[in-house]
N, C-alpha and C positions, 0 to 999 in steps of 0.2 A: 224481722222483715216488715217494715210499713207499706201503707196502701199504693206507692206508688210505684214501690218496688215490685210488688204481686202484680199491679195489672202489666208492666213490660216485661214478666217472665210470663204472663198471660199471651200476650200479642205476640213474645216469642215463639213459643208453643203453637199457635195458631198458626204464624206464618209456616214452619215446619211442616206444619199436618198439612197445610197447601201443597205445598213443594213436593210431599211424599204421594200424595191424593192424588195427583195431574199426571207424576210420572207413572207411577202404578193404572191409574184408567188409559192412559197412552200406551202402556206394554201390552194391557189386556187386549184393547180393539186392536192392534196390529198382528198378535198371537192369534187373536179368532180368524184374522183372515185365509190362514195356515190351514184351517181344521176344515176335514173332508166333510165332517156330518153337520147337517144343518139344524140340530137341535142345541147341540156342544157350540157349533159357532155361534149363537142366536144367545146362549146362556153368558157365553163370555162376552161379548158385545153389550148385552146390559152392565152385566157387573165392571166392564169398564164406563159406562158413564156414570153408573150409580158413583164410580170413586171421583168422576171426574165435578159431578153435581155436589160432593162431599168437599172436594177441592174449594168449588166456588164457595158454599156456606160459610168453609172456612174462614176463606178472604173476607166476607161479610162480616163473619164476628171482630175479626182482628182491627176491621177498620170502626166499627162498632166500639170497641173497646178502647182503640187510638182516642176516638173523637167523645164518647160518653162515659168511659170506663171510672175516671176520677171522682167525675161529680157525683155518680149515682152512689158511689161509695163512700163518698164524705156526703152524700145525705143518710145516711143509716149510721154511721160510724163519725162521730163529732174529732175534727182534730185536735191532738191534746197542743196545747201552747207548749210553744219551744223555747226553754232556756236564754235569755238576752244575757252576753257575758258583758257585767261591767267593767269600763275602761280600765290598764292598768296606769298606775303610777308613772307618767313619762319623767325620766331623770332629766334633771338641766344640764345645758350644754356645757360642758368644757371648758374651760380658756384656751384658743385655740394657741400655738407657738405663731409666732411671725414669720414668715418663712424665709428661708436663710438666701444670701448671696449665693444666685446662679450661675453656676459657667456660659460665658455667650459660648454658644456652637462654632466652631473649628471651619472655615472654609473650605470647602470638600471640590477637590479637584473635580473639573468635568471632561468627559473626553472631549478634544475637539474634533475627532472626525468619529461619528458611529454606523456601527455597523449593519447595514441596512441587508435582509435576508434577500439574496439573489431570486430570482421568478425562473421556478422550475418549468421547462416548456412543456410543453404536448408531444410526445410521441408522434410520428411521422413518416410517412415512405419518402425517401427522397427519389428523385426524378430517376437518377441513375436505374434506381433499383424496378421503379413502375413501369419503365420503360420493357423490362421483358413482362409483363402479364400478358398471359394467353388465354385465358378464360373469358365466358362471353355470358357465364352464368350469375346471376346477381344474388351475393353472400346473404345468409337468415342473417338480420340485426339483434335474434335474439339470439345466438350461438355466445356461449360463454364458454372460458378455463379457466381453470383450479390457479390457485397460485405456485408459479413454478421449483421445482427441486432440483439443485444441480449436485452430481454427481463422477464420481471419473468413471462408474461403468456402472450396468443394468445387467439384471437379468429378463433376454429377452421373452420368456415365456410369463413371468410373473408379474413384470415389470416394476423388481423391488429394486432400490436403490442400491450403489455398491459403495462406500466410502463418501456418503454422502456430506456436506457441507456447505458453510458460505467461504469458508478461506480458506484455498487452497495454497500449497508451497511447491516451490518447482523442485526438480522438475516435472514437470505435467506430461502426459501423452497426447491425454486427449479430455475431454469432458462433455458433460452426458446432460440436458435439459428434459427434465420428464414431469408430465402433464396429462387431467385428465378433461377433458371435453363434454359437451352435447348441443343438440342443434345445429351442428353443422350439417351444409348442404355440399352432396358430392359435386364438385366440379369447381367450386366455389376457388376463388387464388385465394392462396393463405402464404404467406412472409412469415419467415425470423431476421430479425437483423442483430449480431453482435457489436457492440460498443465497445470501446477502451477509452476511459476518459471522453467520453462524446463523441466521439473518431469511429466512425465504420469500417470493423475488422473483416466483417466475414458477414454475408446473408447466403441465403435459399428463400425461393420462392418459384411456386408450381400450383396447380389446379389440385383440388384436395381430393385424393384418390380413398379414403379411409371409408367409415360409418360415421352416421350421424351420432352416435356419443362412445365414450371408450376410452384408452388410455391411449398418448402419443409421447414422439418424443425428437428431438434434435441434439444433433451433438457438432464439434467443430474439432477436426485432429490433423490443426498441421505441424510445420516441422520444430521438434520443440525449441527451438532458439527464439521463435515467434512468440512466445508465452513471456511477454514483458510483465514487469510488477504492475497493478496498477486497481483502480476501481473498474469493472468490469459489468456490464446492463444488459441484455435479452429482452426483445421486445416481440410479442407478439399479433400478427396485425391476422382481418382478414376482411379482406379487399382494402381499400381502404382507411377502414376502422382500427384503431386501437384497441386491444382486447386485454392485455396482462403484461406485467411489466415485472424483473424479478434483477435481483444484482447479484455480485460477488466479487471476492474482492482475493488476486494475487500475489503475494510473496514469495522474495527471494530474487535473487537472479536467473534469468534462464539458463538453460543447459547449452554450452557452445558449442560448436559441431567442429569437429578435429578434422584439417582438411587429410583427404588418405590422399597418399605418396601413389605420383601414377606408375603403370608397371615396368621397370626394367624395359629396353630393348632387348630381345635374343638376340645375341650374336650369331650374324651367319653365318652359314659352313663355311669351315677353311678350305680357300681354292687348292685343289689338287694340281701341282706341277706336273703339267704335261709332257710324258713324253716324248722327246722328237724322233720320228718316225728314222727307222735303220736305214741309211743310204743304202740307196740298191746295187749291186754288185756296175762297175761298168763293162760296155763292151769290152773284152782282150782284142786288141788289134792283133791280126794274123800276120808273121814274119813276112817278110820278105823275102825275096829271094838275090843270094847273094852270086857277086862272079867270081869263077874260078879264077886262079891267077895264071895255070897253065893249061889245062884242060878243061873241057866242059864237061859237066854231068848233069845228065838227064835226070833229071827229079821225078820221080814215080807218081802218078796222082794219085789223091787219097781215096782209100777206100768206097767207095758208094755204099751205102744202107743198103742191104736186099729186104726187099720185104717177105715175112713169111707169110703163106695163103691160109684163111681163116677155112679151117674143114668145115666139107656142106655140111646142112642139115641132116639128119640121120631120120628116115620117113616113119613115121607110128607106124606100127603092121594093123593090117585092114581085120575088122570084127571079119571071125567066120562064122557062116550063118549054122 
């Protein structure tokens, strides 16, 4: 090891024992503050500056050594002369080759039309959608969400994913956007709007009934013939502001819906052929009476009805007393 090497594992050293010195007189006065007795406190409060006084000297010597460490040591200690290497033998150059007949370069077709990267927009409530806000409460600008997870179901106590992905295949039921929150303020309007290829499929938007941080979640379940293939976006706003933005992307055909067969008429009762009522007996016309050719005869008259007499009442016999 030469002299110069000793003094910067010197100044090393030094700075260390700083470092070590400062923290340690800084644990000590903090710890005494602690102690109930004022002898013990009073003991440890020196010994933390004495380490912190030890710190500084430190730092003295190190810079002490930085700035006079070399000299005062090549004054006691002569430096021995160092080794000059003599040059070596440079070889002569070569004969260089001539250099040979180049290919000119091949004309390289250019496209004529290139393709220039489309300008992604801004997220945005459209009118349609602003037009129902109800809230009168003005949104925290520091509310932030997580980046969103779509899923085809949740567990709503845990709120863990179910079949989670970005590509989903039909047919689909339904699907599940799950997120976590904070700084949200209650009452605040908060929007999801669903996209299909930049096309607004489907929003919600309502006054935010939740906490101010937590897990949330949106989902859209219509009928599944509505689940076209397609790039599919979730955008989350509140009030105004764009907050998270998250995609997904559909395949397959949807599921078609079989129209059902409406139901049969019942046929109704078969009419019962009525019958037609018994002709009623007609009057007998009573003979006549005819003439004798040579005598007359007295024709009896017919019988009269007697009426028979309905016997009296037959009288209760009177209680004896």
């Amino acid at each position: 090891m030469d002299i110069k090497a000793g003094i910067q594992a010197a100044i090393f050293l030094a700075i260390l024992g700083v470092l070590l010195s400062a923290w340690m007189g800084v644990q000590a006065i903090q710890s005494a503050r602690r102690l109930m007795y004022y002898q013990l406190r009073r003991k440890r409060i020196l010994q933390g500056w004495r380490l912190l006084g030890t710190a500084i000297g430190l730092g003295i010597v190190a810079l002490l050594l930085g700035r006079f460490g070399e000299p005062v040591a090549y004054s006691f200690y002569e430096p021995s002369p160092t080794i000059t290497l003599s040059p070596t033998i440079t070889l002569s150059p070569t004969i260089t080759l001539s250099p040979t007949i180049t290919f000119t370069p091949t004309i390289t077709d250019t496209p004529s039309i290139t393709d220039t990267p489309t300008i992604t927009p801004t997220p945005f409530i459209p009118a349609a959608v602003e037009a129902f806000f109800s809230s009168a409460v003005t949104p925290d600008p520091a509310a932030i969400f997580s980046p969103l997870v779509f899923a085809r179901g949740f567990n709503p106590r845990t709120y863990e994913p179910i079949e989670q992905g970005t590509v989903f295949q039909n047919p689909i039921d339904r699907l599940v956007v799950l997120y976590s929150y904070d700084g949200m303020k209650p009452g605040a309007q908060w929007s999801a709007l669903w996209l299909r290829e930049g096309e607004l499929v489907y929003y919600e938007t309502a006054p935010w009934n939740g906490g101010t941080g937590g897990y949330g979640f949106t989902e859209w379940q219509p009928s599944p013939d509505q689940w076209k293939p397609g790039n599919y976006e979730v955008q989350i706003f509140v009030g105004l502001e764009w907050k998270v933005v998250g995609r997904f992307i559909v395949e397959g055909e949807p599921a078609t819906l079989t129209p059902t067969r409406p139901p049969s008429a019942t046929p109704s009762e078969t009419a019962t052929r009525r019958i037609p009522p018994t002709a009623t007996a007609s009057a007998t016309r009573m003979p006549t009476s005819t003439r004798a050719p040579t005598s007359t005869t007295t024709v009896s008259p017919l019988p009269s009805a007697t009426r028979t007499p309905r016997p009296s009442d037959t009288p209760w016999p009177s209680a004896t007393p």
